[in-house]
C-alpha positions in Angstrom: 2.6 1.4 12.3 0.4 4.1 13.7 -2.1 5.9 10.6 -3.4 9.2 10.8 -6.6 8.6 8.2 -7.4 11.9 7.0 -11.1 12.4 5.1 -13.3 14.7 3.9 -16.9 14.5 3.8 -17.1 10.5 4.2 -15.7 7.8 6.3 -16.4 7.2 8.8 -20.0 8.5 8.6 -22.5 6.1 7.0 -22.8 8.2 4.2 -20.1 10.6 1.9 -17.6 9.8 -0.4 -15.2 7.4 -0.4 -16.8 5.6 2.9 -16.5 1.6 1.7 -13.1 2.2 0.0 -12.1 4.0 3.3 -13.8 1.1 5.7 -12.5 -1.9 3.8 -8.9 -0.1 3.6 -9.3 0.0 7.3 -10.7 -3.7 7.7 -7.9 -5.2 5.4 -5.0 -3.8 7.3 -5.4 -5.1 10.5 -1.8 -5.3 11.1 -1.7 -1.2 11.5 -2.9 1.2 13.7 -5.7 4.0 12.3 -6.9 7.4 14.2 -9.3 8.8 11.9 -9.4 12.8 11.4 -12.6 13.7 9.5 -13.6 17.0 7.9 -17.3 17.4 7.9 -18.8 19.0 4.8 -22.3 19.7 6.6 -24.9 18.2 9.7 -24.9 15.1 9.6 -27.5 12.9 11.4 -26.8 9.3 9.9 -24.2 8.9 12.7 -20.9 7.0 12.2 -20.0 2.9 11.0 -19.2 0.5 13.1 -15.5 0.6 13.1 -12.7 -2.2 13.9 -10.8 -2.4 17.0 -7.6 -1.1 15.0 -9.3 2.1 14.9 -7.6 3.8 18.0 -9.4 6.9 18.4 -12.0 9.4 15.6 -11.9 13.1 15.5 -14.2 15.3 13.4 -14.3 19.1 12.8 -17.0 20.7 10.7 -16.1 22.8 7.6 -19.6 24.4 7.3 -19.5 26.3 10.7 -16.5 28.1 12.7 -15.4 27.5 15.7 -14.7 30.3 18.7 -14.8 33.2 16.3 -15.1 35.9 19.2 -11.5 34.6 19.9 -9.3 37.6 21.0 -6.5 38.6 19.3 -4.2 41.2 20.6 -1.9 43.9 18.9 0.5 41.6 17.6 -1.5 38.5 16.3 -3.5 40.9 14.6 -0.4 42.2 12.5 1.2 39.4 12.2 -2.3 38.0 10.5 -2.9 40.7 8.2 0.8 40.1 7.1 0.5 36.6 6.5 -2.9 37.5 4.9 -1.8 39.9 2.6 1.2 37.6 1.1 -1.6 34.5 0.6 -3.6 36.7 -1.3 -1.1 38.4 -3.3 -0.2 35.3 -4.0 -3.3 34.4 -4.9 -4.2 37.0 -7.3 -1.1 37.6 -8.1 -0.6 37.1 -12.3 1.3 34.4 -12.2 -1.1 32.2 -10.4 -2.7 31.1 -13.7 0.2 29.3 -15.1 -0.1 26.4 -12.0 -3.8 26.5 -12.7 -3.3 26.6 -16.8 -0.9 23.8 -16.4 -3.4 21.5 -14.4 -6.4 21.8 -16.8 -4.4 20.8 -19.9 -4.8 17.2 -18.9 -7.8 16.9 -17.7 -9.6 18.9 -20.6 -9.8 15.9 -23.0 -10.9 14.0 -20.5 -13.7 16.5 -18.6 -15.8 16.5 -22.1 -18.3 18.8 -21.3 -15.9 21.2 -20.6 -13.1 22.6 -22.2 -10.0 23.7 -21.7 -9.9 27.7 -21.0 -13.3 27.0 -19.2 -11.6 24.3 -16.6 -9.3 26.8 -15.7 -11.3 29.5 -15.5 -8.6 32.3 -15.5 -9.9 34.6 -18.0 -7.2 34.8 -20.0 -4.0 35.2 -17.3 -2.3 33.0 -19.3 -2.3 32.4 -23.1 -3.8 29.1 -24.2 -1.6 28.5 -27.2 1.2 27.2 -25.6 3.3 27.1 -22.3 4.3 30.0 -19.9 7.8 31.5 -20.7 10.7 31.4 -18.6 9.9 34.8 -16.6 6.4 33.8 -16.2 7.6 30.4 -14.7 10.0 32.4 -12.6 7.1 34.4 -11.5 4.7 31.7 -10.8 8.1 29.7 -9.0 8.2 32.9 -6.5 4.2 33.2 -5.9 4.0 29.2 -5.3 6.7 30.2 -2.4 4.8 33.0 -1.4 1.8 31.1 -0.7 3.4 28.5 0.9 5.1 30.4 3.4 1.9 32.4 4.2 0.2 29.5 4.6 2.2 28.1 6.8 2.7 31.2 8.7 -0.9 31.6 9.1 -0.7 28.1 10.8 2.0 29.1 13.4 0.2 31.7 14.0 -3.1 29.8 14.8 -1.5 27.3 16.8 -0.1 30.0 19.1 -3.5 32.2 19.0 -5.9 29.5 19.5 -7.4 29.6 16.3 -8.1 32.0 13.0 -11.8 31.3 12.2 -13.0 34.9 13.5 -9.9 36.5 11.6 -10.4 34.5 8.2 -14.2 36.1 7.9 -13.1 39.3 9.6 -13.7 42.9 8.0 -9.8 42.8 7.6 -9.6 39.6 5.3 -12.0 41.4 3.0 -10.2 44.7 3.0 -7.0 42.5 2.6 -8.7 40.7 -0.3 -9.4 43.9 -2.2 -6.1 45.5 -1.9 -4.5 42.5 -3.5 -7.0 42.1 -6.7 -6.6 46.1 -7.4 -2.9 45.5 -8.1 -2.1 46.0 -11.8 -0.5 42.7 -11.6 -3.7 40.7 -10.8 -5.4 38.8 -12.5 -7.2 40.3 -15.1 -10.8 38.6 -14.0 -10.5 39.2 -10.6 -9.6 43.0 -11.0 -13.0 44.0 -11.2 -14.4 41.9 -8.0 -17.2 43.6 -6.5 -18.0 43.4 -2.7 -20.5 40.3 -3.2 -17.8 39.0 -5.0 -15.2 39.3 -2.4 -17.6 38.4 0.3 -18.1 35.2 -1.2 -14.2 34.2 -1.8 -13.7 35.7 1.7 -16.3 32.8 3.2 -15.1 30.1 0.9 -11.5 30.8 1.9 -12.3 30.7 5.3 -14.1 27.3 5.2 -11.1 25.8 2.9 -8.6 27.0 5.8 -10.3 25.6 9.1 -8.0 23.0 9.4 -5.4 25.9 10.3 -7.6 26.2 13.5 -7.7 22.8 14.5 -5.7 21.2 17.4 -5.0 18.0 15.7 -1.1 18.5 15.4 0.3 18.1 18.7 1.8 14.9 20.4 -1.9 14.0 21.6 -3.2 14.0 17.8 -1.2 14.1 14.3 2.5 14.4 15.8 2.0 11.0 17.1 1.1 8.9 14.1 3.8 7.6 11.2 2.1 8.5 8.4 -0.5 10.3 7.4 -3.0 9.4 4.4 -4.9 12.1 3.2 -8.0 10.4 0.8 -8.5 13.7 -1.0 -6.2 16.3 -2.2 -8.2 19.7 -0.5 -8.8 20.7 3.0 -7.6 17.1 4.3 -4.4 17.1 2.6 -4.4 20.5 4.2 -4.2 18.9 7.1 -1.3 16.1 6.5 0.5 19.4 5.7 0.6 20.8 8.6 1.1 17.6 10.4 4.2 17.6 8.1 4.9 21.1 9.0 4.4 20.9 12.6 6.1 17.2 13.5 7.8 16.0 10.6 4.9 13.4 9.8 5.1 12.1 6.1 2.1 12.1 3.8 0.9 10.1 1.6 -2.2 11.3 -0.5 -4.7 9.0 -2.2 -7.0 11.0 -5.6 -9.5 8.7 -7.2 -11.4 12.2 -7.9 -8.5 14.5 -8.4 -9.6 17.8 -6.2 -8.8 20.4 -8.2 -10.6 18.9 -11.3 -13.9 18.9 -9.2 -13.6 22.4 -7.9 -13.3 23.3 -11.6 -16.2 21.3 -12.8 -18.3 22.6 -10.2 -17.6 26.3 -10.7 -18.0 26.4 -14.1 -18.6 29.1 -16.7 -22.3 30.5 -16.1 -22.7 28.8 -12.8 -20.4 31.5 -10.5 -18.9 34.7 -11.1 -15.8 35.4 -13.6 -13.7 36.9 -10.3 -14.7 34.4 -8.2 -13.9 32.1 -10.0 -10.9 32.9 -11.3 -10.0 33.6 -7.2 -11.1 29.9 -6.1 -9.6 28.7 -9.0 -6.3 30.4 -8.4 -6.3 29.5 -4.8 -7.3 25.7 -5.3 -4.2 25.4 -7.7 -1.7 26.9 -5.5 -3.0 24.3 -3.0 -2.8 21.8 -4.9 0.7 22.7 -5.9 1.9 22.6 -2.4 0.4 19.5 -1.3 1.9 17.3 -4.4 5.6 19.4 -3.6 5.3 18.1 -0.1 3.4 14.9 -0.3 6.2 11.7 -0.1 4.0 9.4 -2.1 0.9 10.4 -4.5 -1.7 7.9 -5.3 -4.3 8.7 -7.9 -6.9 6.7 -9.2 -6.1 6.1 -12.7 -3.7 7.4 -15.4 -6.7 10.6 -16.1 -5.8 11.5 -12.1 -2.5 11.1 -12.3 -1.6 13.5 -15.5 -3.6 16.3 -13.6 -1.1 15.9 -11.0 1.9 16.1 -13.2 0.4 19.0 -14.6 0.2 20.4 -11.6 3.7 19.6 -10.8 3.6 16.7 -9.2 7.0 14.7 -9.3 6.2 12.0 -11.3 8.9 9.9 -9.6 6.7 10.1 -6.3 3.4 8.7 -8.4 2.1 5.9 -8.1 -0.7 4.6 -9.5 -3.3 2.5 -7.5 -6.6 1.6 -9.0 -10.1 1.3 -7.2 -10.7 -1.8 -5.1 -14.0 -3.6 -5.9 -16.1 -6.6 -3.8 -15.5 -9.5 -7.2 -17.0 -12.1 -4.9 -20.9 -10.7 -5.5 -20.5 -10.6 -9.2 -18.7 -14.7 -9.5 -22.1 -16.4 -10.2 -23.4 -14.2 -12.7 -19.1 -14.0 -14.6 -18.7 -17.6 -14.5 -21.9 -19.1 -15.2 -22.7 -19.7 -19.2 -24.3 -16.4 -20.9 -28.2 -17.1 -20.5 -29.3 -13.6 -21.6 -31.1 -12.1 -24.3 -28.7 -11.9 -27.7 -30.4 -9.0 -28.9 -30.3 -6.6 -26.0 -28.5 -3.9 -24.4 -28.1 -2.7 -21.2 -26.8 0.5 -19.4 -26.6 0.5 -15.4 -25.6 3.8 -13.3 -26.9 6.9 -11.8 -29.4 8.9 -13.8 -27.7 12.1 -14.7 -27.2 14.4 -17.4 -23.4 13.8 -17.5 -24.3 10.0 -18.8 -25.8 11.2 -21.8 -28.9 9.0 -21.8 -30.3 11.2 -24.8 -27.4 10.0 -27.5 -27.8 6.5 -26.1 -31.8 6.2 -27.2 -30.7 8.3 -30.9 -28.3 5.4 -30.7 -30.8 2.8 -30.2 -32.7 3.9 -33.0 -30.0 3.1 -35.0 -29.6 -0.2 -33.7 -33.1 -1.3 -34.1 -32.9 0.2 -37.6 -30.2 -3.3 -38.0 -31.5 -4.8 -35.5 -35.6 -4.7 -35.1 -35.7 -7.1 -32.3 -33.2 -5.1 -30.4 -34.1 -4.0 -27.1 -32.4 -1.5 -24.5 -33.1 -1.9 -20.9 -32.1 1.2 -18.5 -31.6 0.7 -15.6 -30.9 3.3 -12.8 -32.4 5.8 -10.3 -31.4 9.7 -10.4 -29.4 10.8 -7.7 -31.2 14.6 -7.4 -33.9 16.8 -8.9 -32.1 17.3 -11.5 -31.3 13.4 -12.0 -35.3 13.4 -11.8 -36.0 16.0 -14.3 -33.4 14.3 -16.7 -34.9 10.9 -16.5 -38.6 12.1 -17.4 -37.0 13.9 -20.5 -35.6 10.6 -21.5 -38.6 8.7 -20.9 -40.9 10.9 -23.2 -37.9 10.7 -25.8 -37.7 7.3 -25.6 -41.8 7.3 -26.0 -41.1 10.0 -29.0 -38.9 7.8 -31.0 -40.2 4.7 -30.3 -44.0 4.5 -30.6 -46.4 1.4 -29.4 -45.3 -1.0 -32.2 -49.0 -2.6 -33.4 -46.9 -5.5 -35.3 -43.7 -6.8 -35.5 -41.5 -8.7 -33.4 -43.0 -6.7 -29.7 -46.9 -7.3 -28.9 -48.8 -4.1 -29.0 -48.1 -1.7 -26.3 -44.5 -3.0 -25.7 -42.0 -0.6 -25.8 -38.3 -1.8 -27.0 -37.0 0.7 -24.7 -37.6 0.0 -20.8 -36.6 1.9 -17.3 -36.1 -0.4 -14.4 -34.2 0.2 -11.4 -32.5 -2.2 -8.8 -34.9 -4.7 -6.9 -37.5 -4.4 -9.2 -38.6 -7.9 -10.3 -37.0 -7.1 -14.0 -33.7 -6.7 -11.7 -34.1 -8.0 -8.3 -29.8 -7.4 -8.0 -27.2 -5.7 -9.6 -25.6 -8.4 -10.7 -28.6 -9.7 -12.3 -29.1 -6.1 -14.0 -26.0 -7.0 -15.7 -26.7 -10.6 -16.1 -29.9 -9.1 -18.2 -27.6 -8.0 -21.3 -25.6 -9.5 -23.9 -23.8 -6.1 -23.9 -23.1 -3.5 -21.5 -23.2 0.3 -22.8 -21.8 3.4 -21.2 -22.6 6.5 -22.9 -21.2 9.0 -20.5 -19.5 12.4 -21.4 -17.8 13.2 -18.2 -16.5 10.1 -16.2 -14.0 9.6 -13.5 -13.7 5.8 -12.6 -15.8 4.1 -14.5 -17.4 1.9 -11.4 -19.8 0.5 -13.3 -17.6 -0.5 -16.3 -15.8 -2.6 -13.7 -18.9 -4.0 -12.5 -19.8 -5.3 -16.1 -16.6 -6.4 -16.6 -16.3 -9.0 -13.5 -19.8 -10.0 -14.9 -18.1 -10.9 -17.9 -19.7 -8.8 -19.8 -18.2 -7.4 -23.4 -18.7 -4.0 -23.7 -19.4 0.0 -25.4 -18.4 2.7 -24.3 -17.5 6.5 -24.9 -13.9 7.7 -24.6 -13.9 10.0 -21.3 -12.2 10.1 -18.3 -10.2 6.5 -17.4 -12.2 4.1 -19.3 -9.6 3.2 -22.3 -7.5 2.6 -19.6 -9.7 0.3 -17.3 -11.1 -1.6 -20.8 -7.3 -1.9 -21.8 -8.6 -3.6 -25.1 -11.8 -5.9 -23.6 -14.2 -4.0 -25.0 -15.0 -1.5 -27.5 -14.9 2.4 -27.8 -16.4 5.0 -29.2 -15.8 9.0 -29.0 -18.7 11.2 -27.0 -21.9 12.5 -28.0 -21.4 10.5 -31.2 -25.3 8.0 -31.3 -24.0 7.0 -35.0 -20.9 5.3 -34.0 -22.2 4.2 -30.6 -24.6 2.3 -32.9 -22.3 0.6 -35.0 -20.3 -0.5 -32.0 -23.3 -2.5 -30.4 -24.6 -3.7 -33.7 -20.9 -5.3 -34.4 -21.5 -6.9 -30.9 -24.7 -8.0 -31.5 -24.1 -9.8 -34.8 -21.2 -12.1 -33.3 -21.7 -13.8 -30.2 -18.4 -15.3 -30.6 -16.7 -11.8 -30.3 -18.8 -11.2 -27.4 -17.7 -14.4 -25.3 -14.3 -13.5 -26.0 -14.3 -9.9 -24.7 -16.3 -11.2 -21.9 -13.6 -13.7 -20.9 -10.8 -11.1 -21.3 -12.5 -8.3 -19.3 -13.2 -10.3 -16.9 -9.8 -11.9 -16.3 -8.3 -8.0 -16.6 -10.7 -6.9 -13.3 -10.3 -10.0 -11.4 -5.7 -8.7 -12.2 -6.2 -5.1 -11.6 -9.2 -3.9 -9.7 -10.4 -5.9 -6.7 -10.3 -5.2 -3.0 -7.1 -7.7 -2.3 -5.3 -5.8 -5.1 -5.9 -2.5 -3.6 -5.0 -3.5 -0.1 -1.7 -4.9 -1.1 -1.0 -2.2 -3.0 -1.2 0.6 0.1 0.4 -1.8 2.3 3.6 -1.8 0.5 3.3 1.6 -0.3 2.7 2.4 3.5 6.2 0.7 3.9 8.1 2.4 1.4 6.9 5.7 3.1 8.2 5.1 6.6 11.4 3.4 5.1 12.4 6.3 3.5 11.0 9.1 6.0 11.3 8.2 9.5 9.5 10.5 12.0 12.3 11.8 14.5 11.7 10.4 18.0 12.4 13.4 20.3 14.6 12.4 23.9 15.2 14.6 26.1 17.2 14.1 29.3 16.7 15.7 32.7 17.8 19.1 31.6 16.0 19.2 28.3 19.0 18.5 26.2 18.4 16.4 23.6 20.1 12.4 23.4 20.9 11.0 20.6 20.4 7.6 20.2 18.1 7.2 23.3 15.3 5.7 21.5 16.5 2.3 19.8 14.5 0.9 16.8 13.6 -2.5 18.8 11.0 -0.6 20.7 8.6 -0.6 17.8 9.2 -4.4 18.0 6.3 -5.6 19.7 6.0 -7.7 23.2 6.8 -6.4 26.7 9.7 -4.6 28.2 11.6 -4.4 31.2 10.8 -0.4 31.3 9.7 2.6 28.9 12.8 4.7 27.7 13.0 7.7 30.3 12.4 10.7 28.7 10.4 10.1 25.4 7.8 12.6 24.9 4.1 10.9 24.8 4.1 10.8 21.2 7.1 8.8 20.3 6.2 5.3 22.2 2.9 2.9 21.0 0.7 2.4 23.9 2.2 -1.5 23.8 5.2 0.1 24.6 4.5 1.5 28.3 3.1 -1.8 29.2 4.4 -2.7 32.9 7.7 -5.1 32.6 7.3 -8.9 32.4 9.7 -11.3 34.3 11.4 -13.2 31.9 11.3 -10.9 28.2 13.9 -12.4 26.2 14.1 -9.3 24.0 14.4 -6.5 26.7 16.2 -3.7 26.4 17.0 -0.1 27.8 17.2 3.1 26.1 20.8 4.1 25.4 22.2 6.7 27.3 
C-alpha cells in the first residue's frame, strides 16, 4: 500500500524528533510505499537522510515563515473568512472550551510531576476542579467541539479554492475577530482581559499552527493518492491527515509517543506566558486535539501515560492501541549476556543533563547511601542538552563537591571524589553500553518523564534497577526493578542500598528486565506491530476509487480489487483519475499475463 508519512519537525532531516524511529519504520517496511510530508519547525541547514528506494517522493513546508501572504482575496473570500474566523474563535474562547482541556490534564497530572493539575490546563478556573462538568456544560462543550470543527474545515475549503490563508490568518481582521470573541461574557474568564500584545501573540501562533490549511498537499498529485495516512504527532501534522480525510476520504492513523497536547501544556506553563494566552493556546490545542482523536481510525500512543491523555480527551478507547518504542537490542547483547563484571558497590545514572532529572535529590540520595554504604560510589554520566542543561550541571557538580569533601582516609585515596561526571567516549565510558556496563545498578531520578529511553537501555543491559514513579516507567519496569515516588533522596536511598546488599536480587531483576525489553520494546516488535495495524486500517476503510466514464458519470464497479495485485496488465482501466492506480499499474501490457484483466464496464 501507498503511505502518506506525515512529521513534524524531524524525519527526514538529520536532526528533530522522532527521526530514527521514523527512518527504521520506513527501512522495516519495505513491502509499502512512503511519500513523506514534513512540517518544518525552523531553517534547517543539516539537510535530509539518505532515504530508501520505497520512499516515492518528500515534501516539506515550513511552519516558521508564510507563504504568499500578499495573496488577493476578493469580496467574498473575505466574508466568507471572517465567518469561518469568527465561529473558530468563538469556539475557542467560548466557556465551554475548558471542559475538553480539563478533561485531558486529569491524566497526565500525576504523571507530569512538576506540574499540577489546574496548572496543565491552564484555564484559570473555566471549569471547576473538584469534579466533572455537568450535563449542560458537556452539552455546551458537545456544540463548541462542532463549532470548531466545522470552522475548521471551512477555513480549509476556503483555502483550497483561494490559494491559501497565510496573509488572512495574521491579517488586522483575525485580530479584530480575536477580540470580539474573548469580550463575550461567555468567554473564558482568563482570556477576557487579553490585551493587544496578548492577542498579537495568539493571533501569530494560530497562524503558524494552521499553515497546513494553505498547503497543496491534498489533491490527486499529493495526499488524495495515498491509502493511509500516518501522522507521528498529534498537532499541525495530524492537521494535515485531517484534511487529507476531509478532502479524499484518506484514513488516519496517528502515532503519540509524546502526547501533543501534554507538551504544549508543559511548555506554556504558569510564569512562563501570559494567563490569556495561555488559557487561548490551551483552549485551541484541546479542541484540536479533540478532533483529530474523533476522526482518527486508529490511535497509537506510546505507553499507557499517552494513551489515558487521549481518553481524556475523548479518544474512543476502542480505536487505541497501544504500541511501545522500538529500540536497536543488538548494540546492547554483549554487555546483557556476558557475566556482571562491574563494581558491587556503585551506581550509575545515564541521560541528558537537565533539571527535569532531578540530579540534586539523587546526590542527597547518595549521601545516604554512603552513610550504609562508605565504599559506595555514583558515576554520572551525561552531557546537558542547552544552557540551561549547562548551568544545571555546574550546580550539581559544586553540590556534589559540597557534600562530599576530598576524603584524607578511608576506603578512596586523598583527592578522590565518590561522586564522578563522565560523559560518553570518555575513556571511563568509551560507549553507552559500557556506561551501563560500569554499574551494578542503574538509577533514574527523574520528575517529569515520558518514555523512559534510557530505562530500556539499562534494561536490555541487564541491568536491575531504581527509579522514581513518573510518566511510563511502572509500566516499562512491569515489576524488574524497583520504584520509588519523586523528589523523595530518603527512599531513593533505601532502594539502592537494598540492591546493593544482595547481589542475588540484582542478577534476578537483571535477567527479568532484560527478557521483558527483548518481549516488548525492540525494533522487530515495533515494526510488526504498525504493519498489522496498517492492515486493519485499510481493511476496514477503503479509499473510494473514483471512475468516471466519457461523460463524467460515475461507474460503479469499474475499478476491480485485482489491480492492486501486482504484475503487468493487458491495459490501465479507462477512466481512473491519476490518483486511484500505483504507478505499477500503468505499466505497458505484457504478452502472455496470466492474471490480466479489464475494468468492468
Amino acid at each position: 500500500m501507498r503511505i502518506g508519512l506525515l512529521t513534524e519537525g524531524g524525519y527526514p532531516y538529520v536532526n528533530g524528533d522522532a527521526v530514527l524511529w521514523c527512518d527504521r519504520l520506513v527501512r522495516g517496511l519495505a513491502q509499502h510505499e512512503f511519500d513523506v510530508y514534513a512540517l518544518g519547525r525552523g531553517p534547517r541547514d543539516d539537510g535530509l537522510l539518505p532515504l530508501p528506494p520505497q520512499v516515492g517522493r518528500v515534501r516539506t513546508a515550513p511552519l516558521w515563515t508564510a507563504g504568499d501572504a500578499r495573496a488577493a482575496h476578493g469580496r467574498r473570500a473575505r466574508r466568507r473568512f471572517a465567518e469561518c474566523y469568527g465561529e473558530l474563535a468563538a469556539a475557542v474562547c467560548g466557556a465551554g472550551a475548558g471542559a475538553v482541556g480539563a478533561r485531558t490534564a486529569v491524566a497526565g497530572a500525576a504523571g507530569a510531576g512538576a506540574v499540577g493539575f489546574g496548572e496543565a490546563v491552564g484555564f484559570g478556573g473555566a471549569v471547576g476542579f473538584s469534579g466533572g462538568p455537568d450535563a449542560a456544560a458537556r452539552d455546551t462543550s458537545d456544540d463548541l467541539a462542532d463549532r470548531f470543527a466545522s470552522a475548521l474545515y471551512g477555513l480549509a475549503e476556503l483555502a483550497r479554492e483561494s490559494g491559501g490563508l497565510d496573509g488572512a490568518l495574521r491579517s488586522d481582521t483575525a485580530v479584530r475577530t480575536l477580540e470580539r470573541a474573548c469580550r463575550t461574557p461567555h468567554a473564558l474568564r482568563a482570556a477576557r482581559p487579553a490585551r493587544v500584545p496578548d492577542l498579537l501573540a495568539v493571533t501569530a501562533h494560530l497562524a503558524r499552527a494552521l499553515r497546513p490549511l494553505s498547503l497543496d498537499w491534498y489533491g490527486d498529485d499529493g495526499l488524495g493518492a495515498v491509502d493511509l495516512c500516518h501522522a507521528t504527532s498529534g498537532g499541525p501534522a495530524a492537521l494535515a491527515g485531517l484534511l487529507a480525510r476531509h478532502f479524499s476520504d484518506v484514513p488516519l492513523l496517528v502515532t503519540e509517543y509524546g502526547v501533543h497536547l501534554r507538551s504544549h501544556h508543559l511548555t506554556h506553563a504558569p510564569g512562563t506566558t501570559a494567563p490569556a494566552v495561555r488559557a487561548l493556546l490551551g483552549s485551541f490545542h484541546g479542541r484540536l486535539a479533540a478532533e483529530v482523536y474523533r476522526a482518527a481510525a486508529l490511535l497509537t500512543p506510546g505507553n499507557a501515560h499517552a494513551r489515558r491523555w487521549q481518553e481524556r480527551c475523548g479518544a474512543d478507547r476502542d480505536r487505541i492501541r497501544t504500541v511501545y518504542p522500538g529500540m536497536a537490542a543488538d548494540r546492547f547483547t554483549e554487555v546483557g549476556e556476558a557475566p556482571d563484571r562491574s563494581d558491587p558497590g556503585t551506581l550509575v545514572w545515564v541521560g541528558r543533563v537537565e533539571p527535569a532529572k532531578d540530579l540534586v535529590s539523587l546526590l542527597h540520595a547518595f549521601a545516604g547511601v554512603r552513610k550504609e554504604e562508605p565504599a559506595a560510589r555514583l558515576r554520572i554520566v551525561g552531557t546537558p542538552a542547552d544552557a540551561e542543561g549547562a548551568a544545571y550541571l555546574g550546580h550539581c557538580r559544586a553540590l556534589a563537591a559540597q557534600l562530599f569533601p576530598d576524603e584524607a582516609e578511608g576506603a578512596h585515596a586523598v583527592g578522590d571524589n565518590p561522586v564522578s561526571f563522565e560523559e560518553i567516549g570518555a575513556p571511563q565510558a568509551p560507549t553507552l553500553p559500557d556506561a551501563y556496563a560500569a554499574g551494578a545498578v542503574v538509577v533514574l531520578s527523574s520528575v517529569v518523564e515520558g518514555f523512559p529511553v534510557g530505562l530500556v537501555e539499562a534494561m536490555l543491559c541487564g541491568r536491575a534497577t531504581v527509579s522514581t514513579d513518573v510518566g511510563a516507567v511502572v509500566e516499562v519496569i512491569g515489576g524488574t526493578g524497583l520504584v520509588v515516588p519523586p523528589r523523595n533522596p530518603r527512599a531513593l536511598a533505601e532502594a539502592c542500598v537494598a540492591l546493593l546488599r544482595d547481589p542475588g536480587r540484582r542478577e534476578r531483576l537483571g535477567a527479568a528486565a532484560r527478557a521483558r525489553a527483548l518481549e516488548l520494546f525492540t525494533v522487530e516488535q515495533n515494526i510488526a506491530a504498525f504493519h498489522a495495524l496498517y492492515l486493519e486500517v485499510v481493511s476496514h476503510c477503503p479509499v473510494r476509487r473514483v471512475v468516471l466514464d466519457a461523460s463524467g458519470e460515475p461507474l460503479p464497479f469499474a475499478a476491480p480489487a485485482e489491480s492492486h495485485v501486482p504484475g503487468r496488465w493487458t491495459g490501465p482501466t479507462a477512466g481512473v483519475l491519476p490518483r486511484a492506480m500505483p504507478a505499477w499499474a500503468t505499466d505497458a501490457p505484457a504478452a502472455g499475463t496470466p492474471l490480466a484483466t479489464e475494468g468492468v464496464r
